[in-house]
N, C-alpha and C positions, 0 to 999 in steps of 0.2 A: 639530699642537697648536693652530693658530688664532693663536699668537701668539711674537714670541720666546721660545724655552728659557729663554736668560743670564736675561732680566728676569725670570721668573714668583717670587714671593716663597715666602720660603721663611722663616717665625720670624721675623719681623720685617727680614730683606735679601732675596737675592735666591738660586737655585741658584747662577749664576757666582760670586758670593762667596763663598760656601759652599765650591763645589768648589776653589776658589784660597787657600782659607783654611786647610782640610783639606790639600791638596797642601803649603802652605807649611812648616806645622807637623810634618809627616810625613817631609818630606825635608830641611828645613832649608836650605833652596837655594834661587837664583833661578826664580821662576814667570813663564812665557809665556804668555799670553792671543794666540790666532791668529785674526783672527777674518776676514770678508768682507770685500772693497773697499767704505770706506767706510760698515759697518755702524756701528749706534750700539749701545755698550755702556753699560751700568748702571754705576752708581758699582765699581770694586774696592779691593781689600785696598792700602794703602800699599805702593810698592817692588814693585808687579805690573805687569812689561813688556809694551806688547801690539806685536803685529808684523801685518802685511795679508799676506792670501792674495795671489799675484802677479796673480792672474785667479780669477773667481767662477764656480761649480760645478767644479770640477775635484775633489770627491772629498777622503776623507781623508786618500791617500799625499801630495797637497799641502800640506796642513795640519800634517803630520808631517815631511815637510821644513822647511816652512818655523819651526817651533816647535824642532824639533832643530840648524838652522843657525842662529838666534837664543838661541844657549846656548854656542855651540862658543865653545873659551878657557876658559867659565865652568863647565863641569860632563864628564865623563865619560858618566854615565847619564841620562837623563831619565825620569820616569813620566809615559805619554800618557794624557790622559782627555779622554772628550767630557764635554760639560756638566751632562748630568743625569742623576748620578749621586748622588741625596741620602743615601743611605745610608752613601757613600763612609767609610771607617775608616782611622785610621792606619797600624793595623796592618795590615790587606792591604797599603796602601803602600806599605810600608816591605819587607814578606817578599816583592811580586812583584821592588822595587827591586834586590833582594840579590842576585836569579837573575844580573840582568846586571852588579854589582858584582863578582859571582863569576865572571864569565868569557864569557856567553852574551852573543850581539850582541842579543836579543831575549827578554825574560821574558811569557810569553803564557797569560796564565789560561782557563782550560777548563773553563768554570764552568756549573751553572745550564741543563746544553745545549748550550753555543756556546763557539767560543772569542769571545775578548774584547779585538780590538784597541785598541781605546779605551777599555780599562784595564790596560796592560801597561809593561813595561819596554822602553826602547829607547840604545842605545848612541848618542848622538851622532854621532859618525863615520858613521852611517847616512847623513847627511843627504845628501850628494852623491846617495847610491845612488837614495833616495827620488824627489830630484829629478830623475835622468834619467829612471827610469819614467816620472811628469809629464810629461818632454818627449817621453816614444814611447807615450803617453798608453795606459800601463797603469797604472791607478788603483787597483786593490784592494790593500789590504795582503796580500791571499794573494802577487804578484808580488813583494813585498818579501823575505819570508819566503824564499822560493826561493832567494834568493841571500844568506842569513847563514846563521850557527847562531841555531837558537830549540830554547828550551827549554821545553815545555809542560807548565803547574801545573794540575794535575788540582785537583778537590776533597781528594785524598787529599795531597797535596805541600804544596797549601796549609796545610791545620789541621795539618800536622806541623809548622809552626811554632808553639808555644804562644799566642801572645798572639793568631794570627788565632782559634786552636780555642776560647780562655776567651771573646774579642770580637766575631769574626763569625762563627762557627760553619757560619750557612747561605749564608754569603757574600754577604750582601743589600748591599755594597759596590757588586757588577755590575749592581742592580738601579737601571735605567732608566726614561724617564717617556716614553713613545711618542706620547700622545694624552693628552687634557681629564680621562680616566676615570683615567687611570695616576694620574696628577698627585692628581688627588683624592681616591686610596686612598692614595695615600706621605702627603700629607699630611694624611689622620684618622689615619696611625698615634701612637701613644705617643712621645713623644721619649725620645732616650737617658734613661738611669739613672745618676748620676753622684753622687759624692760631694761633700759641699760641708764646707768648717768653717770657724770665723769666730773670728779671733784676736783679744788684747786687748780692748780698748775693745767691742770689735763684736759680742763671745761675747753679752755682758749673759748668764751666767748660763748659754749654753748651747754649751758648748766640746766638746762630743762630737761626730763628723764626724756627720751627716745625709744620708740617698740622700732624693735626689730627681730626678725628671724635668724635665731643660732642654734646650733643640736650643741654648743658644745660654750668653754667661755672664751676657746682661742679664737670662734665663729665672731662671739659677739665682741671682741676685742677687734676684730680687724674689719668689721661691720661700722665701728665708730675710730676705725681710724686710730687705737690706742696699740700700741707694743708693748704686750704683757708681758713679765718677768723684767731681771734688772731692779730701777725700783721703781715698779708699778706693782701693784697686786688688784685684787677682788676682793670686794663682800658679795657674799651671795645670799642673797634675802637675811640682810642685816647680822649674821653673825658667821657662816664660814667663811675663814681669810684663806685665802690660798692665791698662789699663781700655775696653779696644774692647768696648760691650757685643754689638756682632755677632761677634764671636770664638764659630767655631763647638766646638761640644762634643759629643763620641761615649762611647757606649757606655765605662764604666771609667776615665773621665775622675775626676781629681781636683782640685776647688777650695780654693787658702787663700784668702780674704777677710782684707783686711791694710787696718789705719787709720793712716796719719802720724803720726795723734796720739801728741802724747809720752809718755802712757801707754800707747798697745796696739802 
């Protein structure tokens, strides 16, 4: 790429925000951020952990140890993703997450081509496993694989879940930034389509919900004309409140725009 992943901007933040903001909201759970000995990271999301690789190049089975032994206590399942993946959706998320809630030590999408380690589901309890690979330095996630149950999510397994089929249909979740060109086509696309509506005080007149295109809710706030923060906030598909205007927004998202004021 020529330059850090984490940092390249992405809507006004950055991919890692993005992707840890998306993962937060998706799973409702603690986010690990793993990164290099000593790398510098971008600003992230509030209540996002980051843990150091034990040693630099050692591969992703590293990185997947060390993100799934900085959870253990704290979660059962983890969803593993590399950094840039802008397209990322909740609802893949949420339907790769199920595979290993449901019983598989590994949910592994099979998307696009490829499978897809670095958009899968992984059992915590993995974590030793990962780790002694590491230390008899077989590094590929296929070595992991080998020695769990995985469950492999075809295109077909996936969209049988409703909400990936209605949201990401072509699964551009899996879809990655390789190089300068990738980067620059993900971002001339169209940002999500999302719904906005703006309650009391704030309708002025126009309380019917609104699609509009925002990557972001500072996007879709200045799309309808509202000045977030102050006392204005969000709901975002009816229960997170926030005024973060980097709070990311995907495809079928729903915004309330909400005033303090003692009127609205």
């Amino acid at each position: 790429m020529g330059s850090p992943k984490a940092a390249l901007e992405w809507h006004g933040s950055t991919l890692l925000w993005r992707t840890v903001a998306i993962i937060g909201r998706a799973t409702n759970g603690p986010v690990v951020v793993v990164r290099a000995p000593g790398q510098e990271l971008p600003a992230l999301p509030p209540g996002t952990d980051v843990v150091d690789d034990p040693a630099e190049g050692q591969g992703p089975v590293q990185g997947i140890a060390a993100g799934l032994a900085a959870l253990a206590g704290r979660a059962e399942v983890a969803f593993v993703s590399s950094t840039d993946l802008p397209f990322l959706h909740p609802a893949f998320v949420r339907r790769v997450v199920q595979t290993a809630v449901d019983g598989a030590d590994v949910g592994l999408p099979v998307a696009r081509g490829f499978r897809q380690p670095l958009a899968a589901s992984y059992r915590t309890a993995l974590a030793s496993a990962a780790a002694r690979l590491v230390r008899e330095r077989r590094l590929k996630p296929a070595f992991l694989f080998e020695q769990c149950t995985v469950v492999m999510l075809d295109q077909a397994a996936l969209c049988a879940d409703p909400m990936v089929a209605a949201l990401d249909p072509a699964l551009d979740s899996v879809v990655n930034v390789n190089g300068p060109g990738d980067y620059q086509a993900a971002r001339a696309r169209p940002a999500p389509e999302v719904t906005v509506q703006r309650s009391g005080v704030l309708a002025d007149g126009h309380r019917d919900p609104e699609r509009v295109r925002a990557a972001t809710l500072a996007e879709a706030a200045t799309a309808v004309g509202v000045a977030l923060g102050g006392h204005v906030t969000a709901a975002l598909n009816g229960h997170q409140i926030t005024q973060e205007g980097q709070t990311p927004l995907a495809t079928g998202d729903g915004v309330l725009f909400l005033s303090a004021d003692a009127r609205g």
